[in-house]
N, C-alpha and C positions, 0 to 999 in steps of 0.2 A: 672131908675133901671139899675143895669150893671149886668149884665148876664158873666158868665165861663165856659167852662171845665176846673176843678178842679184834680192834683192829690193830693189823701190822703192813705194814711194805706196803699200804694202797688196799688189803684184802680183808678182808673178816674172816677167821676160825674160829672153832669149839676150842677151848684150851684150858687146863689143869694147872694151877698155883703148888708149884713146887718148890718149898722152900720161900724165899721172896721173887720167884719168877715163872714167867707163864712158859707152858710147854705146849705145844700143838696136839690136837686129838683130831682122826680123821673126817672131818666133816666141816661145813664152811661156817655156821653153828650150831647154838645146842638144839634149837629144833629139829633141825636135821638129824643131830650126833642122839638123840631120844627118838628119835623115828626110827632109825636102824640098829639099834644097839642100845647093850641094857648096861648100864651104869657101874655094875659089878665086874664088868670087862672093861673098863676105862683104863686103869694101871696098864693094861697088857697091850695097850693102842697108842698109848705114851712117843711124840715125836721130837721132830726138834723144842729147841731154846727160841724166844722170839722175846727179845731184847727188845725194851721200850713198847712194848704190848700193851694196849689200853683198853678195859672193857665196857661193850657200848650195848645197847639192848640187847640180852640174854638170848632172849626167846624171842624173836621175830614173826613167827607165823605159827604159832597154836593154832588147832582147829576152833579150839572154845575159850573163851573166857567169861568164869563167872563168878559172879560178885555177893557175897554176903554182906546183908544190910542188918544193922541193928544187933550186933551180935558180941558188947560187953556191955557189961550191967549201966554203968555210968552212962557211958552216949543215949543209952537206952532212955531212961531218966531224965537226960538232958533235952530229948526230944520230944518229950511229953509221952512215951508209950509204955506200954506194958509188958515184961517178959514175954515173951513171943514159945508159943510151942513148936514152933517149924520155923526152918532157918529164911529169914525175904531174901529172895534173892533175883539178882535182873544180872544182863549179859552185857559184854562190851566184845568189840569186833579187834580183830588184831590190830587194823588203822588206829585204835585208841591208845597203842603201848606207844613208848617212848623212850629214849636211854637214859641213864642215871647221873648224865649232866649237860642235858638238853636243856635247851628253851622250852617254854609253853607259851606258843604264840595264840592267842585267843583276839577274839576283834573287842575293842573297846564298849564300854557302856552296861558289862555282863556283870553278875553275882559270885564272884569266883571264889571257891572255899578250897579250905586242903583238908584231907583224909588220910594219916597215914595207916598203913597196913600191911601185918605178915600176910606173904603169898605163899601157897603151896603148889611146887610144880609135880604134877603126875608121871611117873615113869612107868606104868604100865597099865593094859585094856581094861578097863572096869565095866561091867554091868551088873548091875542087882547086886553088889558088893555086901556084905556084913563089913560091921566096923572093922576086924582082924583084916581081913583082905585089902580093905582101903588102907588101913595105915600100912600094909606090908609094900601096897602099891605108888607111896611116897618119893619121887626123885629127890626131892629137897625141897629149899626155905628160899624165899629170896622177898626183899622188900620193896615194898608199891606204896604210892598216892594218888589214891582215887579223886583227883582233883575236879571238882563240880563246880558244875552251874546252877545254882543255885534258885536263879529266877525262871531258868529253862525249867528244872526239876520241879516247882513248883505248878506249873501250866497246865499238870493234869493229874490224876491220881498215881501214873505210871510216867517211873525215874530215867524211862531211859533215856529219853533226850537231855536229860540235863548230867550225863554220866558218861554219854559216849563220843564225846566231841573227838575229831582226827586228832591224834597225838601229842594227846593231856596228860597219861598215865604214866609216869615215869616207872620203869622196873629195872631192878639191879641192885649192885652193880655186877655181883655174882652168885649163883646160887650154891648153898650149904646142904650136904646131903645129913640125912637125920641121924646117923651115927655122931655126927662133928655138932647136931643143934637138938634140943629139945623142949620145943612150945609147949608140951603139957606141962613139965615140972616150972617154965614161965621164963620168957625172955621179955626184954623192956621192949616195948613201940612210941618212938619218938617222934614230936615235929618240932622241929623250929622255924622263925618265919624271921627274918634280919636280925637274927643272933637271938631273938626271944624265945623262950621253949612253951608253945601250945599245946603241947599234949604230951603225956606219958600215962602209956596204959602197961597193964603184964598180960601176956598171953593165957596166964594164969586164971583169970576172969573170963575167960570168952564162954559163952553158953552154949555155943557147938562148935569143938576144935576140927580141926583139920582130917582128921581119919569118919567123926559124926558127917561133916560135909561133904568130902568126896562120896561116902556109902548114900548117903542121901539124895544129891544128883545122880548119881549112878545107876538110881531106879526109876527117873525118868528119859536121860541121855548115857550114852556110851561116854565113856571118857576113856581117852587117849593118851600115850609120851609125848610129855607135851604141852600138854594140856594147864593151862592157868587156875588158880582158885584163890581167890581174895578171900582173908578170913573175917571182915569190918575193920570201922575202926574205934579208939577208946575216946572218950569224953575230951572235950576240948575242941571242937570244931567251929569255924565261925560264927555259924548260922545259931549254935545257942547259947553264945552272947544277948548279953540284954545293955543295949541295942546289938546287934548283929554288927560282926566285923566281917570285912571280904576282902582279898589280896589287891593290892595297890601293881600298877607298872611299873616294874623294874623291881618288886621284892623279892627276895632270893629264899625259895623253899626247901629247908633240907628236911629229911628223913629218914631219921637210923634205926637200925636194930644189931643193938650189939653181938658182933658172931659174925653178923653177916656183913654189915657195913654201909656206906651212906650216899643218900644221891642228893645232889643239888642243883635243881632246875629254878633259877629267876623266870617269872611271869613277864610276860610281853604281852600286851592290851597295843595294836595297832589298827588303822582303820580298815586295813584289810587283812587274810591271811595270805593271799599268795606272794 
């Protein structure tokens, strides 16, 4: 099943791809429609047809988002470190998400690198999860770029300033519930950057998937429907280039994952943001 926030007529809805068209679910989105209602009742909440339906950031207001660092063999390597026994991991604020073909307006003069990466949305309460639990508590799949800054990130031992600038993180375009996708047996993580393809990783390599990560934040925060989790991303990233490459104004960043589908956000370096 693939799951949206959908715009239609001026409004945004939660909405179900049926067929080749979106159908309305009751809630204005999926943040919403995972706050009140569990995902296994969606068929039965099934609305109108909404013709010319366009999906724009998924998940709008999670309580959390957090982000696994260093977490396939290759990026690993590429960044000089060493297999990690515990997953790094830093947070971004919901101001950081973005839709899946927005702009990324950033001010001029920055390090700007792309991340792509599967996300795992949480559809139900977690704490002190076992692996069993966390995978049973899986909403779906949906794809992100952790789009950074590079020389921000750099300025101190801790990544967040360089991770969580206001609405860099592109997510979408819809989320795949895990019956319809499956990251253990190994889906491909794509970037392209102006038709050039910088990264292709398999979900296959990750050294803590999705069900490891949720059980593992879950034993120091509560997780929620709703709830975001970035799984890292695979080798290929600017910054371990030799010399280092960083996004140009006006490049155009896609990022797929077959199954689920692809966003295309061009970078915009202006003197100001607002």
């Amino acid at each position: 099943m693939k799951l949206a926030t959908v715009a239609h007529n001026g409004r945004t809805t939660a909405a179900v791809l049926d067929g080749d068209h979106w159908r309305s679910l009751p809630a204005d989105n999926l943040s919403d429609l995972l706050a009140t209602t569990a995902l296994d009742r969606a068929a039965d909440l099934v609305g109108e047809d909404l013709p010319g339906a366009v999906p724009v950031l998924p998940l709008p207001s999670p309580r959390k988002v957090v982000c696994c660092g260093l977490n396939y063999a290759d990026h690993i390597t590429e960044m000089g470190r060493e297999l990690p026994a515990h997953p790094t991991l830093f947070a971004k604020y919901a101001d950081s998400l973005t839709g899946p073909e927005d702009d990324l307006v950033l001010p001029k003069g920055l390090d700007v690198d792309w991340e792509a990466e599967l996300a795992v949305v949480v559809g139900a309460e977690l704490t002190g999860a076992d692996r069993d639990s966390a995978r049973a508590a899986i909403a779906g799949y949906t794809v992100a770029n952790d789009i950074s800054v590079r020389d921000w990130q750099k300025r101190t031992l801790q990544w967040f300033q360089g991770k969580a600038w206001d609405r860099t993180t592109p997510l979408g375009p819809v989320v795949v519930t895990p019956d319809a996708l499956d990251p253990v047996a190994g889906v491909e993580v794509i970037c392209r950057v102006d038709g050039t393809e910088r990264q292709r990783g398999n979900t296959r390599t990750l050294v803590f998937d999705a069900a490891d990560l949720l059980a593992y934040i879950s034993t120091f925060t509560t997780l929620r429907p709703g709830d975001v989790v970035l799984t890292g991303t695979p080798g290929g990233v600017g910054m371990g280039m030799t010399p280092p490459v960083f996004l140009a104004d006006g490049d155009l960043v896609e990022t797929e994952i077959p199954g689920i589908g692809t966003l295309r956000n061009r970078l915009r370096l202006t003197d100001s943001r607002s």
